[in-house]
C-alpha positions as CSV (number, residue, x, y, z in Angstrom):
1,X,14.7,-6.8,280.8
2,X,16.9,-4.1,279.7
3,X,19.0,-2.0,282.4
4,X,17.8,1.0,283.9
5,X,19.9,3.8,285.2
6,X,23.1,4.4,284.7
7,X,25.4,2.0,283.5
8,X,28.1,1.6,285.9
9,X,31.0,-1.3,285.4
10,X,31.7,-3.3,288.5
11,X,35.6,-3.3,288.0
12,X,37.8,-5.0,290.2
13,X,41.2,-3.7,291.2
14,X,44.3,-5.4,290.8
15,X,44.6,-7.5,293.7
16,X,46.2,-5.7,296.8
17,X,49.5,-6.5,296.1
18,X,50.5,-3.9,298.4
19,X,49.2,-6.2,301.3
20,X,52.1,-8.4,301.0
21,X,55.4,-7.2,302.6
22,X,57.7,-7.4,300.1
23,X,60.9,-7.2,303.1
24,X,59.3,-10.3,304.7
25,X,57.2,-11.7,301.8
26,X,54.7,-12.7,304.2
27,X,51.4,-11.1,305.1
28,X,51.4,-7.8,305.6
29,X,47.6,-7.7,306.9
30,X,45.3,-4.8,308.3
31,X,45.2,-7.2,311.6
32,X,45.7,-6.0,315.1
33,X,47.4,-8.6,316.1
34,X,50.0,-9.2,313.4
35,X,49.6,-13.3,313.5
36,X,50.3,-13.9,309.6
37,X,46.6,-15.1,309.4
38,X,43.5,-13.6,308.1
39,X,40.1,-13.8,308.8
40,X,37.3,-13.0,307.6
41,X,36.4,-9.6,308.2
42,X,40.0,-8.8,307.4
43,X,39.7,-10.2,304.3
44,X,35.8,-8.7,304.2
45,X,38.4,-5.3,304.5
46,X,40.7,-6.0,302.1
47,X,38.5,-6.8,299.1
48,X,36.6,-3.5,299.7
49,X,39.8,-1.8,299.4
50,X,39.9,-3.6,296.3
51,X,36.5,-2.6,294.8
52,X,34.5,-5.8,296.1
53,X,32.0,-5.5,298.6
54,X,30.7,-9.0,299.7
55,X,28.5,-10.0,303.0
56,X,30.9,-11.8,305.7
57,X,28.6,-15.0,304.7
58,X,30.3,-15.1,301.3
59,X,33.9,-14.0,302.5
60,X,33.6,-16.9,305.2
61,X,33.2,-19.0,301.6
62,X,35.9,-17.7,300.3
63,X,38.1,-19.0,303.4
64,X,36.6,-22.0,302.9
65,X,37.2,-22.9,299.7
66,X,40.8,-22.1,300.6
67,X,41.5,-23.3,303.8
68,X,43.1,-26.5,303.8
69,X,43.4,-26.3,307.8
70,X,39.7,-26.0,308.5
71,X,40.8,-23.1,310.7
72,X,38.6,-20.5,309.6
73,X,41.5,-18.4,308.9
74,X,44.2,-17.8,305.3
75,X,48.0,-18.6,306.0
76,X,49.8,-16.6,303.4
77,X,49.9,-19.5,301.1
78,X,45.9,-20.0,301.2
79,X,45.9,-15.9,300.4
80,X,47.8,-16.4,297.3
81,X,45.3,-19.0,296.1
82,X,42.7,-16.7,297.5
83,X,44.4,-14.1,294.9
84,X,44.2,-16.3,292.0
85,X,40.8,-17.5,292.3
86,X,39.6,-14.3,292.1
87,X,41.9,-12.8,289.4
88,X,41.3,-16.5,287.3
89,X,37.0,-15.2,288.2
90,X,37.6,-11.9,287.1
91,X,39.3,-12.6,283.6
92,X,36.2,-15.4,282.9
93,X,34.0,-11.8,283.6
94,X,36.0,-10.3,281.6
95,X,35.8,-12.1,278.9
96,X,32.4,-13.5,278.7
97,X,31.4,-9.8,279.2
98,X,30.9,-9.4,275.1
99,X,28.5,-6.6,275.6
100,X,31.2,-4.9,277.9
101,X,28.7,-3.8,280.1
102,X,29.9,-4.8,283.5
103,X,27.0,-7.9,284.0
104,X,27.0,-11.0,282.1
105,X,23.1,-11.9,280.9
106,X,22.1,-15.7,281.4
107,X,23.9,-16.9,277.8
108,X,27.4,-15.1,279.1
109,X,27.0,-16.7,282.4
110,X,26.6,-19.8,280.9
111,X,29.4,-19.5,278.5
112,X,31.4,-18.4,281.5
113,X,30.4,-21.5,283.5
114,X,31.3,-24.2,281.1
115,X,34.6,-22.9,280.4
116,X,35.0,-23.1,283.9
117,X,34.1,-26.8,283.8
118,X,30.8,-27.0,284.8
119,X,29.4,-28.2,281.3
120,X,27.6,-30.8,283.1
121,X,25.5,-28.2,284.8
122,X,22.2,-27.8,282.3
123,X,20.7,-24.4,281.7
124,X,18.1,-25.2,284.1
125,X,20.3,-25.3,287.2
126,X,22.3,-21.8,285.8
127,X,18.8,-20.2,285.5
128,X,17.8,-21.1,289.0
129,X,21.0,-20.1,290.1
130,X,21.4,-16.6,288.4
131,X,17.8,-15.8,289.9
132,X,19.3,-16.7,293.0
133,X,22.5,-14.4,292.6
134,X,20.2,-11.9,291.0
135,X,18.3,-10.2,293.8
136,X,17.4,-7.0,292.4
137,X,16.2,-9.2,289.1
138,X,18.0,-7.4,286.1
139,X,18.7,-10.9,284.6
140,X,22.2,-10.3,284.8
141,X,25.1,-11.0,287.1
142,X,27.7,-7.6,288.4
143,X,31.1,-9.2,289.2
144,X,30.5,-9.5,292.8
145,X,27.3,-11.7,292.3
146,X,29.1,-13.8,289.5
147,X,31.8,-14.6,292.3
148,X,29.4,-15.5,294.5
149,X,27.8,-17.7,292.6
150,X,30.8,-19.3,291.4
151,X,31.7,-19.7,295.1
152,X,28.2,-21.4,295.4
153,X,29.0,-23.9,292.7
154,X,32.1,-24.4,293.9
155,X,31.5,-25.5,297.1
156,X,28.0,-27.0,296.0
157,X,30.2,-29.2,293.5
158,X,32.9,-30.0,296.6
159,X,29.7,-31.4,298.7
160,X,28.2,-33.2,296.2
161,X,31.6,-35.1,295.2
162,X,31.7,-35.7,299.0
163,X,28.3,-38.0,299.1
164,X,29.0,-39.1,295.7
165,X,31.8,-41.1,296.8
166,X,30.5,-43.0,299.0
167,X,27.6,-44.4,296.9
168,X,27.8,-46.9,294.1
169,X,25.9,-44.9,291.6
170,X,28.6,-42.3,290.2
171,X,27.0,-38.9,289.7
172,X,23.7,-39.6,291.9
173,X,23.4,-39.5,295.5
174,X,20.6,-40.1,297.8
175,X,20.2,-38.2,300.9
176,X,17.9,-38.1,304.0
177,X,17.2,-34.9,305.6
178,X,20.3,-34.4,308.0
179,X,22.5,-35.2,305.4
180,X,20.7,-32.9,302.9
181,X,20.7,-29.9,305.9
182,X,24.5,-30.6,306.4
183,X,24.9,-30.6,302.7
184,X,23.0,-27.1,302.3
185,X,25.1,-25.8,305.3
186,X,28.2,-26.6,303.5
187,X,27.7,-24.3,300.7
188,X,26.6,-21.3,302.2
């Protein structure tokens, strides 16, 4: 389905380098109480400065997929990794973008995705998940909704390792419906 309106390119800023105190080189962060931690909708803040604009929901995934503490907050080391996640996400956009025109179609995001490491995930899954990332159905992902659904895969992959463990069948796990709720919860 081709695009209608203007084309307009989803362009992430260099990451707010300017939020880290160069005097202290610790956290310099919009927080009112000054602890050195972030949480979410600081961080919700931060990326807007920077040109995203994501729900809390998928900044809380963000924290997540960095927080080693299970606090529900970034240390400054966790907000470095944050930074490179989402610099490393941005330069797979970039890159896979060939048409240049801000949203990669279902063959870039595929291309994207396997590079990434998911070549184990069949076109199949991509399609469901693009539709799902896709809600205003232009068959094509803006940078924000590729990071999201990276961030979905991500943690999707993370829970799925997690069962996978502890069965004997590598790669196929078996689930009753608490698990499979728990599992769902985890990567949202």
């Amino acid at each position: 389905m081709p695009h209608r309106g203007p084309r307009t390119r989803t362009k992430l800023a260099p990451y707010p380098h300017h939020l880290i105190s160069p005097s202290t080189s610790s956290p310099f962060f919009a927080s009112q109480d000054r602890n050195g931690q972030v949480d979410g909708a600081e961080l919700q803040n931060m990326l807007a400065a920077g040109g995203l604009v994501f729900s809390l929901q998928t900044v809380m995934q963000i924290i997540r997929l960095h927080n080693t503490r299970d606090s529900g907050q970034l240390d400054f080391a966790e907000f470095k990794q944050v930074q490179q996640f989402l610099s490393n996400v941005q330069a797979s956009f970039q890159y896979f973008n060939q048409s240049k025109s801000g949203r990669l179609d279902k063959s870039e995001v595929l291309r994207a995705l396997h590079h990434a490491g998911f070549g184990h995930v069949d076109e199949g899954a991509v399609k469901a998940a693009c539709q799902a990332f896709d809600p205003d159905r232009t068959n094509s992902l803006s940078l924000d909704q590729y990071i999201a659904m990276t961030l979905f895969l991500l943690n999707s992959k993370r829970v799925f390792e997690a069962f996978d463990a502890t069965t004997p069948e590598n790669g196929l796990i078996k689930l009753d419906f608490n698990q499979f709720v728990y599992a769902a919860a985890k990567t949202r």
